[in-house]
DOLUM-186962 format. One line per field, with one value per residue (C-alpha): residue number from 1; x, y, z; chain. Coordinates in steps of 0.001 Angstrom, whole numbers. Layout:
residues N
pos: [NUM|...]
c1: [X|...]
c2: [Y|...]
c3: [Z|...]
unit: [A|...]
This chain:
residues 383
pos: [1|2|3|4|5|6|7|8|9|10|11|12|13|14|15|16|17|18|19|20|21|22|23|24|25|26|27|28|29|30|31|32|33|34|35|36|37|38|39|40|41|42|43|44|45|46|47|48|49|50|51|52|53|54|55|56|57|58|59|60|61|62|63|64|65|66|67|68|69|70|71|72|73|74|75|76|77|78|79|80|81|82|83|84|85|86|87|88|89|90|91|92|93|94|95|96|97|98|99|100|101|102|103|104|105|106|107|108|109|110|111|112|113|114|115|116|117|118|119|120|121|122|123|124|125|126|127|128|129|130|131|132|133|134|135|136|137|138|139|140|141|142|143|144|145|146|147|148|149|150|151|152|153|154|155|156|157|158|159|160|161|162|163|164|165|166|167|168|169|170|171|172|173|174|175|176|177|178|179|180|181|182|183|184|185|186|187|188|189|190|191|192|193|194|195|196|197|198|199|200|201|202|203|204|205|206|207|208|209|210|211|212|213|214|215|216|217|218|219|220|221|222|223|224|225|226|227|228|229|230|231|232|233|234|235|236|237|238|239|240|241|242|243|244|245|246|247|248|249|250|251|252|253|254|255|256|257|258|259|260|261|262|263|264|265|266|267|268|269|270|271|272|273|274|275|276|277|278|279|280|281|282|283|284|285|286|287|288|289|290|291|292|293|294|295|296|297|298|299|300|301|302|303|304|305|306|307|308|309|310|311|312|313|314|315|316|317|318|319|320|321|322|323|324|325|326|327|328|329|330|331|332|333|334|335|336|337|338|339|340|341|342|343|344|345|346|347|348|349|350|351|352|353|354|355|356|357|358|359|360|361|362|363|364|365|366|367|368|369|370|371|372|373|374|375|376|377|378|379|380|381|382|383]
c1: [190568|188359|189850|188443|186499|188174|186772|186557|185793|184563|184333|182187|180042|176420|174049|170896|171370|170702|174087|176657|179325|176476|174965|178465|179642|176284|176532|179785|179548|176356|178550|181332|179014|177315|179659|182632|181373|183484|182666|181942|181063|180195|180947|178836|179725|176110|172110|171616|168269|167450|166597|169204|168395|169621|168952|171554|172302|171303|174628|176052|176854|176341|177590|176570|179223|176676|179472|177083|179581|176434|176217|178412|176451|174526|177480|179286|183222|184382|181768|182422|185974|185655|182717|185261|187975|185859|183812|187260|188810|185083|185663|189007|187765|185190|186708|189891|187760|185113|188697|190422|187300|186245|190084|189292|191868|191397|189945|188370|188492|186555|188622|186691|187856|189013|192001|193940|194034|193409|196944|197577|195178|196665|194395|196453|194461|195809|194618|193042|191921|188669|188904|185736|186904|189948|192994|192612|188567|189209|188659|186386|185263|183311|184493|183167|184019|187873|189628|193357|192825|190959|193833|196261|194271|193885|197293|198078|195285|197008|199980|198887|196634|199382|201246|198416|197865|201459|201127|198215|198729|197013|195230|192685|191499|188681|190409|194460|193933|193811|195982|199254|197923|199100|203037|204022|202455|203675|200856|198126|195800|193214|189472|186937|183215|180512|177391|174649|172426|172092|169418|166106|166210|168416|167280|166275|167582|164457|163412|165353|165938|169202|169775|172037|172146|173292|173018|172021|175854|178453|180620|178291|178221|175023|175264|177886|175035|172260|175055|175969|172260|171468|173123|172468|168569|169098|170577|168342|164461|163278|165052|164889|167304|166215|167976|167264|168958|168354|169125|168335|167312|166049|169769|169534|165694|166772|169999|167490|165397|168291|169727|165955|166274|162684|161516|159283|162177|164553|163272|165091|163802|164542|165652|163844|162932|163126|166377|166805|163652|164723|168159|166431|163823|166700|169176|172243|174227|175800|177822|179100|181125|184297|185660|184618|185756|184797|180982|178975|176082|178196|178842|174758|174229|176407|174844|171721|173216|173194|176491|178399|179017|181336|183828|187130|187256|189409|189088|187254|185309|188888|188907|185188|184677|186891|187006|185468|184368|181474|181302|183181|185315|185495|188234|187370|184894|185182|181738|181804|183523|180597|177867|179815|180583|176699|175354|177519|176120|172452|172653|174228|171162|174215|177457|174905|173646|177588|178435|175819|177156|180463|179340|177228|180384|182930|180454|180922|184507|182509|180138|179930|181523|184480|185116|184686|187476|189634|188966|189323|193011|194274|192908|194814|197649|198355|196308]
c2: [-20444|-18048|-14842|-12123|-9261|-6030|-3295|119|3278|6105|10071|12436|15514|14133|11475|13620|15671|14557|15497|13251|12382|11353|9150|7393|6976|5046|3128|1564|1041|-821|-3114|-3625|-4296|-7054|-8584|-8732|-8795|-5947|-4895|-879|2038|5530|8185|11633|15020|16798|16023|14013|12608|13168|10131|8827|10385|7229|3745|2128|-1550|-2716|-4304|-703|877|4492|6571|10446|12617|15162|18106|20410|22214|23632|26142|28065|29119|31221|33102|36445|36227|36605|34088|31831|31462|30938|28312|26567|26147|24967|22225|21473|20191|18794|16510|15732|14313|12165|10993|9826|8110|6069|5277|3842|1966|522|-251|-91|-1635|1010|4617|6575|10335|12441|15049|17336|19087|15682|15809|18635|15486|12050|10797|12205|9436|6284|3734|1317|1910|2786|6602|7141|9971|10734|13946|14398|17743|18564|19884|23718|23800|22440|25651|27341|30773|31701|34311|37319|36259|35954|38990|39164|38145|34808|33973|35032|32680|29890|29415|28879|26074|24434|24489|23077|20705|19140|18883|16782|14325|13425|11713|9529|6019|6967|10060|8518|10918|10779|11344|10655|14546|15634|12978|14845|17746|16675|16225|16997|13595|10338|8336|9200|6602|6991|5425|6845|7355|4397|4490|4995|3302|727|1906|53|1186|3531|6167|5025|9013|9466|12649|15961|16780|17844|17859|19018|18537|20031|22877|26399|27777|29248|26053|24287|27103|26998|30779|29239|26717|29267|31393|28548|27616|31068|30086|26117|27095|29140|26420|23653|24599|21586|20532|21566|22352|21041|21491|20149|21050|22803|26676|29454|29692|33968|34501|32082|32960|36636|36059|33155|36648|38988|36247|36662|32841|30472|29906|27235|24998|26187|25106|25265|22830|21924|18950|15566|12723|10369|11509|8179|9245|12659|11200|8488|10579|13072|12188|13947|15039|18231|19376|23039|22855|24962|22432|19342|17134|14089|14493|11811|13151|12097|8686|8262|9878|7565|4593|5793|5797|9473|10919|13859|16805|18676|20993|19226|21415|20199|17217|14553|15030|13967|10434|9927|10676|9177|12201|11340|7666|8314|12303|15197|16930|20576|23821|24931|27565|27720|28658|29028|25686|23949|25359|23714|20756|20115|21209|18350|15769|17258|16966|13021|10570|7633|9629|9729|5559|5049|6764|5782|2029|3523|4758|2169|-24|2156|3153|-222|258|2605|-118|-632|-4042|-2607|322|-2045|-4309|-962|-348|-4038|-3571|-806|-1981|-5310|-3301|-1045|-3170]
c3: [-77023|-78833|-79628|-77990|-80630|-81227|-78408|-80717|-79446|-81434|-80220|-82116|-80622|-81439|-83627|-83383|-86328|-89803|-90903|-93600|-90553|-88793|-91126|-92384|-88694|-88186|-91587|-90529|-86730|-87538|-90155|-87942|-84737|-87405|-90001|-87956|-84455|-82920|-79742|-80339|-78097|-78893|-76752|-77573|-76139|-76585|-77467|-73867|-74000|-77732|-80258|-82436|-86140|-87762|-86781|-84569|-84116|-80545|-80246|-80198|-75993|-76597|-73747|-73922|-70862|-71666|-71850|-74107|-75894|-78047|-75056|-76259|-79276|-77161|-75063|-75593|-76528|-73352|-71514|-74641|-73712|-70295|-70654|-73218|-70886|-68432|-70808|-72579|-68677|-68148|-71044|-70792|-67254|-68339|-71573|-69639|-67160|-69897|-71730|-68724|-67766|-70858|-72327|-75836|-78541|-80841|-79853|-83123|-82570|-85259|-84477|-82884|-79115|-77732|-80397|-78128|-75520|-77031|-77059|-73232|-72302|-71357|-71899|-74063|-77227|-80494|-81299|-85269|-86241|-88701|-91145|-93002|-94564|-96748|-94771|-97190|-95284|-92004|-90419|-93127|-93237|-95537|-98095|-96481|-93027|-93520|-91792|-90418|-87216|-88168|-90600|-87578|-85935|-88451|-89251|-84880|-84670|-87987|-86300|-83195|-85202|-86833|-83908|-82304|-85721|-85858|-82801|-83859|-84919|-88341|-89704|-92056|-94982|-97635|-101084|-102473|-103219|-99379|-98109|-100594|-98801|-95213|-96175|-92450|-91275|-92513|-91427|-93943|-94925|-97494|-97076|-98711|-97361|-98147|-100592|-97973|-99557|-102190|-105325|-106208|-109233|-111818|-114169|-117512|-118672|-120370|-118740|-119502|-116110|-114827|-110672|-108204|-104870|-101387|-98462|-99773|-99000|-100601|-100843|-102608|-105215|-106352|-107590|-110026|-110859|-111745|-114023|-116209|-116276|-117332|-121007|-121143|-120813|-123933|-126122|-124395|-123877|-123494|-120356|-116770|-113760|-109641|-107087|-103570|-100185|-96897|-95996|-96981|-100347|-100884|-102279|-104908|-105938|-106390|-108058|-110487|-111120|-111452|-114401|-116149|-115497|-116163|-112943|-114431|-115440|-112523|-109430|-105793|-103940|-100364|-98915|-99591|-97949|-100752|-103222|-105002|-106622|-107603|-109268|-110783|-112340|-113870|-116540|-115509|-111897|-112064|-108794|-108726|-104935|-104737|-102257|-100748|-97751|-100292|-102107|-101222|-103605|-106276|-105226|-104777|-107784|-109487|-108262|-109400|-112832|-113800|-115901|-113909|-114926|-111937|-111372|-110271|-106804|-103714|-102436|-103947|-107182|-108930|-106818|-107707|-111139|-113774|-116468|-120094|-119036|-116217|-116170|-117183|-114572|-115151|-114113|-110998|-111073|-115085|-115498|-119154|-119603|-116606|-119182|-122492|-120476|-119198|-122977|-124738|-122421|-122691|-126323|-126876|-125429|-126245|-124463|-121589|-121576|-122174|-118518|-117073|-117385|-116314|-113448|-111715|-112546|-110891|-108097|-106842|-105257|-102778|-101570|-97500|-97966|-99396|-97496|-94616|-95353|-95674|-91890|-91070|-92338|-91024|-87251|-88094|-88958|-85763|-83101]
unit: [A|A|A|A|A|A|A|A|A|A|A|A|A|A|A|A|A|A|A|A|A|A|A|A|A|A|A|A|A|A|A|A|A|A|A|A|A|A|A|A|A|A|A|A|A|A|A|A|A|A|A|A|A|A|A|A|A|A|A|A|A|A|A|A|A|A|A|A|A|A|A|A|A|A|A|A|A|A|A|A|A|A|A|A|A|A|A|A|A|A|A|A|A|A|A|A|A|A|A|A|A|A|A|A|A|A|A|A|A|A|A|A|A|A|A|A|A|A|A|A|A|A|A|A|A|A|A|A|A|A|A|A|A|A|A|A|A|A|A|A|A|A|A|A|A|A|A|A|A|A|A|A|A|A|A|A|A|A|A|A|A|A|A|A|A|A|A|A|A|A|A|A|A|A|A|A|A|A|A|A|A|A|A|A|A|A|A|A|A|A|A|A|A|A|A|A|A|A|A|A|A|A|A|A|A|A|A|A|A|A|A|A|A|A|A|A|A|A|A|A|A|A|A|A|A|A|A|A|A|A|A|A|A|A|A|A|A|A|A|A|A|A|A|A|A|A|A|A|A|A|A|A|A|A|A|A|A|A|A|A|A|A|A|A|A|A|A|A|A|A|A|A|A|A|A|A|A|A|A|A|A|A|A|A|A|A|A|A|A|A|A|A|A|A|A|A|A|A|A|A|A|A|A|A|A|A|A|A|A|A|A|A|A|A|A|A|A|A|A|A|A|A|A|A|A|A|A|A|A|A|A|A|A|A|A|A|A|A|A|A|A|A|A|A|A|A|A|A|A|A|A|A|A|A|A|A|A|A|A|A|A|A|A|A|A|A|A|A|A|A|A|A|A|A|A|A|A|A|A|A|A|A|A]
């Protein structure tokens, strides 16, 4: 008798957007759906009626409940809380009901609003959770945005968050950083995100071009960036800095002029539709976050063969990069020692072919085929 393919189930708000969840959630349910013929569903909570942003295998049943959380963008506090509540016992309705009906093995929450409920519903399926940020960002504010209150409030929804992930039949996390991080939960397993795509090509690091890459925000701290480039352009003329991302980019341009930085060899960029390119035609990665929920860019950037030069910021740049053999990992938010750090690299043409070879080879644990066989396990493991 053949046995019957695992039934999966993943929960996530939406696959309209263009955004890094989005894009590795797709990656994998498409090589699940086709290596190992699992039989996968993905419920959606908003963006009824709009196209997929990335390709989706037709074996795929996507089911959107259409709760349109997203609503509440829009609403005044007090509307906003009463719309929630609503929305929230919406959902819970309609989740329990596609659960009972479809009978998954294995439900996948991303932990977004279904996690207050998930393991209430009795459907027989094993309950994982999905954390794409570290546990220290989960609930980021920004730096100016942090009052008393929102801490007050912070700490509660940890609280309450942990209660809910200890009940899970595993809390999977990006990086062995964040997964020390979580000591109240016992079990933690690590899988990192998959390359997203596999390179044509990799740079030949002939041109002295240095890039960076990501949204125009404070975590990604590009304002960092553009002080330590304010010294390397000093010591090296003949190279340039790019940076590509989406956002808004005035704050950076008029901190580039207040640093009497060249705007001919600094150039913010936004995003692109064709970044291989970009990495390939630049001879070195730097990435300036001051956290991360894991850094994809560095894992492309890698494959692309470029050295790294980043700061070692929670989570992930630590699990990526192997310091001294394919980049240099630097302090956190040690601009002086990010500008000595990218300078030694710029200046040694061999040090740079040397981890460049180290990191296309180490790149390779990262592969979908790899990350895949992760998953595979655990499922065997607490179906």
């Amino acid at each position: 008798m053949e046995k019957a393919p695992l039934k999966l189930v993943y929960v996530t708000p939406a696959l309209y957007m263009a955004g890094g969840v989005e894009r590795v959630l797709t990656l994998k349910a498409n090589y699940f759906a086709e290596h190992f013929g699992y039989d996968i569903t993905i419920i959606l909570t908003e963006g009824k009626g709009k196209p997929l942003f990335y390709p989706l295998s037709d074996k795929i049943n996507v089911i959107n409940l259409d709760i349109n959380f997203e609503e509440l963008w829009n609403c005044g506090f007090v509307k906003k809380v009463f719309l929630y509540l609503r929305k929230q016992r919406e959902y819970k309705r309609a989740l329990t009901k596609e659960l009972m009906r479809i009978r998954p093995d294995i439900t996948v929450s991303l932990l977004r609003r279904e996690i207050n409920f998930i393991n209430d519903i009795k459907d027989g399926s094993r309950k994982v959770g999905e954390l794409h940020v570290n546990r220290f960002n989960y609930r980021n504010f920004e730096a100016n945005e942090t009052n008393v209150i929102k801490s007050l409030f912070a700490r509660y929804w940890m609280r309450d968050l942990v209660a809910h992930l200890k009940r899970l039949d595993s809390l999977v996390v990006l990086t062995e950083e964040d997964k020390r991080s979580w000591k109240e939960i016992e079990n933690v397993q690590v899988i990192p995100d998959p390359l997203s795509f596999a390179p044509q090509s990799v740079s030949p690091l002939t041109n002295k071009r240095v890039i960076a890459v990501g949204r125009y925000v404070y975590q990604k701290g590009f304002d960092l960036l553009l002080r330590s480039w304010a010294e390397v352009e000093k010591q090296c003329p003949d190279w340039e800095l790019v940076v590509y991302g989406e956002g808004d980019r005035s704050p950076y341009e008029q901190l580039r002029q207040d640093l009497g930085i060249d705007i001919n060899r600094c150039h913010l960029n936004s995003k692109t539709k064709d970044i291989e390119r970009e990495y390939v035609n630049s001879s070195l990665f730097v990435f300036s976050s001051r956290f991360e929920g894991f850094g994809m860019v560095l894992v492309e950037a890698m494959a692309c063969g470029l050295p790294i030069v980043s700061f070692d910021c929670p989570c992930g740049p630590k699990d990526i990069v192997r310091d001294g053999e394919d980049g240099l990992l630097i302090e956190s938010g040690n601009v002086s020692a990010f500008t000595q750090g990218m300078i030694s690299l710029m200046g040694d043409a061999d040090i740079r072919k040397d981890m460049s070879v180290a990191a296309q080879r180490n790149v390779q644990r990262f592969k979908i085929g790899r990350v895949a066989q992760q998953w595979q396990q655990l499922f065997d493991m607490i179906k």
